[in-house]
C-alpha positions as CSV (number, residue, x, y, z in Angstrom):
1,X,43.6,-57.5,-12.6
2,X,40.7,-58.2,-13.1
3,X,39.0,-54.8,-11.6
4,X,41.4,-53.2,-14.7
5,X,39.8,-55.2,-17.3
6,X,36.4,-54.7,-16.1
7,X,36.7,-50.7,-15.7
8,X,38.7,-51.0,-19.5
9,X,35.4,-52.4,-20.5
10,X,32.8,-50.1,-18.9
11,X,35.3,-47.3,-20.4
12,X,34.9,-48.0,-23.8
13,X,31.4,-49.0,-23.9
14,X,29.4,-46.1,-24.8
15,X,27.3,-44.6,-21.6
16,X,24.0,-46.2,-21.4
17,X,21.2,-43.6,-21.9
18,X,18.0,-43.7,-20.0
19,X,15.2,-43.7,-22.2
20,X,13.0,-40.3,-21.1
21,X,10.1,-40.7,-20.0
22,X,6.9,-40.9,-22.2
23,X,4.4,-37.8,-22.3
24,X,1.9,-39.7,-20.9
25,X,3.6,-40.9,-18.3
26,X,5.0,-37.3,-17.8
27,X,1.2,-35.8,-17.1
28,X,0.2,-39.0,-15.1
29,X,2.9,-38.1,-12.3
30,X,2.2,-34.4,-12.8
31,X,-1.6,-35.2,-12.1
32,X,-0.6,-37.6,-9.4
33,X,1.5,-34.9,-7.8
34,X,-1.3,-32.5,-8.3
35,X,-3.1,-32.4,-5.1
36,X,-0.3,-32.3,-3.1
37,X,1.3,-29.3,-4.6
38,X,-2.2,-27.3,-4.6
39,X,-2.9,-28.7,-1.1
40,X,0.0,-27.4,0.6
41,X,-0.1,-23.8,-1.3
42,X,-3.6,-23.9,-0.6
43,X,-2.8,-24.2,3.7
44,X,0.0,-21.8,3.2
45,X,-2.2,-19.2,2.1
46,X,-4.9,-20.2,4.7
47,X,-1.9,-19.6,7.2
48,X,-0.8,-16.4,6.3
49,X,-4.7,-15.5,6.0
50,X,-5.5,-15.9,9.7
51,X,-2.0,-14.6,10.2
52,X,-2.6,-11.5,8.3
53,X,-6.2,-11.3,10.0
54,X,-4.5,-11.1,13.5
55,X,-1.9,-8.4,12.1
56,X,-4.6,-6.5,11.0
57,X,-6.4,-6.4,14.5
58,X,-3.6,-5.5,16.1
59,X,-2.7,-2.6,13.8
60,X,-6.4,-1.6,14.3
61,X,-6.4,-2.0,18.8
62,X,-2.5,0.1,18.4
63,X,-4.0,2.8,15.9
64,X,-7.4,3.5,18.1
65,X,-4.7,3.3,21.5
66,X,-2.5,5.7,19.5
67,X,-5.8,7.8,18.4
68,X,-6.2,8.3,22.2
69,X,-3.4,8.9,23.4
70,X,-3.0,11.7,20.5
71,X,-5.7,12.9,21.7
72,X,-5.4,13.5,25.2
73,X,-2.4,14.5,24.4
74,X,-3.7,17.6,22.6
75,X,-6.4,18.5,25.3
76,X,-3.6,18.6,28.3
77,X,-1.7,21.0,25.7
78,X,-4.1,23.4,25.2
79,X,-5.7,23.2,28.9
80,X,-1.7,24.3,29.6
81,X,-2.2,27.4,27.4
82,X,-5.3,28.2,28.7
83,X,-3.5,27.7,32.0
84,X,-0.6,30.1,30.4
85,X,-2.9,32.4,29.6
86,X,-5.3,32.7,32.9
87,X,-1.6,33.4,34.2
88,X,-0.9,36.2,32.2
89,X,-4.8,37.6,33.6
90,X,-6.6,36.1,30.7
91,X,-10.7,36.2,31.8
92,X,-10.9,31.8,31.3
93,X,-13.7,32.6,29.0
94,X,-11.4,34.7,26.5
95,X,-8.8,32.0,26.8
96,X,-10.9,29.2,26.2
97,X,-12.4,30.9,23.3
98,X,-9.4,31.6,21.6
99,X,-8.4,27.8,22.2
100,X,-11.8,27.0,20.5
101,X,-11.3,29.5,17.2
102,X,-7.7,28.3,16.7
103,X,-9.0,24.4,16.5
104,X,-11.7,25.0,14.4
105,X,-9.8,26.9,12.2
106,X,-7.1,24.1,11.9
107,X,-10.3,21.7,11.5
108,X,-11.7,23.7,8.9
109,X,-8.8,24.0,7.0
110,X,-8.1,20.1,6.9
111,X,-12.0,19.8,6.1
112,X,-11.1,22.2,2.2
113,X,-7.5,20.3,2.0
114,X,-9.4,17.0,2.0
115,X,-11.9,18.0,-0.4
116,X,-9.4,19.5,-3.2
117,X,-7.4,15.9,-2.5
118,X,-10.8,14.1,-3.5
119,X,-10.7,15.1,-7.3
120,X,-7.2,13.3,-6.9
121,X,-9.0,10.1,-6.3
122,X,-11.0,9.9,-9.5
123,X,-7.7,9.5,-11.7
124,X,-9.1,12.7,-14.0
125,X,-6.1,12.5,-16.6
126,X,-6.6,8.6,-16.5
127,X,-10.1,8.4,-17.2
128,X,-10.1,11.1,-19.7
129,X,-6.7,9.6,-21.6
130,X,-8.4,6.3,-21.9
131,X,-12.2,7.9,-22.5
132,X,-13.0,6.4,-25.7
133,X,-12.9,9.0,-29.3
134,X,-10.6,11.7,-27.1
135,X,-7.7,12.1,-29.0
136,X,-4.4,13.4,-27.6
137,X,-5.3,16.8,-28.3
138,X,-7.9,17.1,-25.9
139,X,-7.6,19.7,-22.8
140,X,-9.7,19.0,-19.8
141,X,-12.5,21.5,-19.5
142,X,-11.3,23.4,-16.6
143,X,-7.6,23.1,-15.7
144,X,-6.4,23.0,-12.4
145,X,-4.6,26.1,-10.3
146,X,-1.2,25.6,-9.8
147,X,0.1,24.8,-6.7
148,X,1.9,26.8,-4.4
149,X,5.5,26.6,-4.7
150,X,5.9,24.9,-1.5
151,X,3.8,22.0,-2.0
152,X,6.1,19.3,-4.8
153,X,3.9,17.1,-6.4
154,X,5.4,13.5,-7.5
155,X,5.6,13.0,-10.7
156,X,2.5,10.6,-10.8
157,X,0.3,13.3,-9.5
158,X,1.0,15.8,-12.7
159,X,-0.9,15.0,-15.2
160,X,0.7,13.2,-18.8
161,X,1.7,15.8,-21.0
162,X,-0.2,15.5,-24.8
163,X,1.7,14.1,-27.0
């Protein structure tokens, strides 16, 4: 009975209310907690540093492997169609030599690709959008080919229509 009486009570008094805590005392136990918290995101990051740092030396030791391997790769392919071609009565000289031109033309081809890519990497619509006194209605000086229809673009590499 008397377990009724005493929840009756705690029923109807009101719920007690802790008084929050003080702004003070608020920054005191964020400042306290501080270190800790900048500690412990300060090993994390060490952590995934060095972690990141191996990563990257293995990506580098698998790429040069793969480089290599590419590599070699290619030379026993063409030294089988110079084979191929010794076999069809091919002097090794002409077959070699045609090996040779049909490389260098590939390499010479990748050597103009790359250097039309290169404008690319000077952001030309970016820098002359946010050149200061241009207005909208300025048109780059010399506007650039189109491209053949079967090279797409994404949309970032066409340049921002004027407005």
């Amino acid at each position: 009975m008397a377990d009724t009486a005493t929840s009756a009570r705690s029923a109807a008094a009101p719920a007690r209310v802790e008084r929050p805590e003080s702004l003070i005392e608020l920054a005191r136990d964020v400042l306290h907690d501080l270190p800790g918290l900048i500690g412990d995101r300060v090993e994390l990051f060490s952590l995934e540093l060095h972690r990141a740092g191996l990563a990257l030396v293995k990506v580098l030791a698998l790429t040069v492997a793969a480089a290599i391997l590419g590599v070699t790769a290619w030379l026993g392919l063409w030294s089988m169609a110079v084979g191929l071609l010794m076999a069809a009565g091919w002097h090794w000289a002409a077959a070699n030599a045609l090996v040779v031109a049909i490389n260098i033309g590939a390499a010479v081809w990748a050597v103009l690709r790359v250097r039309k890519l290169m404008t690319h990497l000077s952001l030309p619509a970016t820098r002359q959008h946010l050149a200061l006194g241009s207005g909208s209605t300025r048109r780059p000086a010399a506007p650039e080919p189109p491209s053949p229809s079967h090279e797409q673009h994404p949309v970032a590499d066409r340049p921002a229509a004027a407005a």
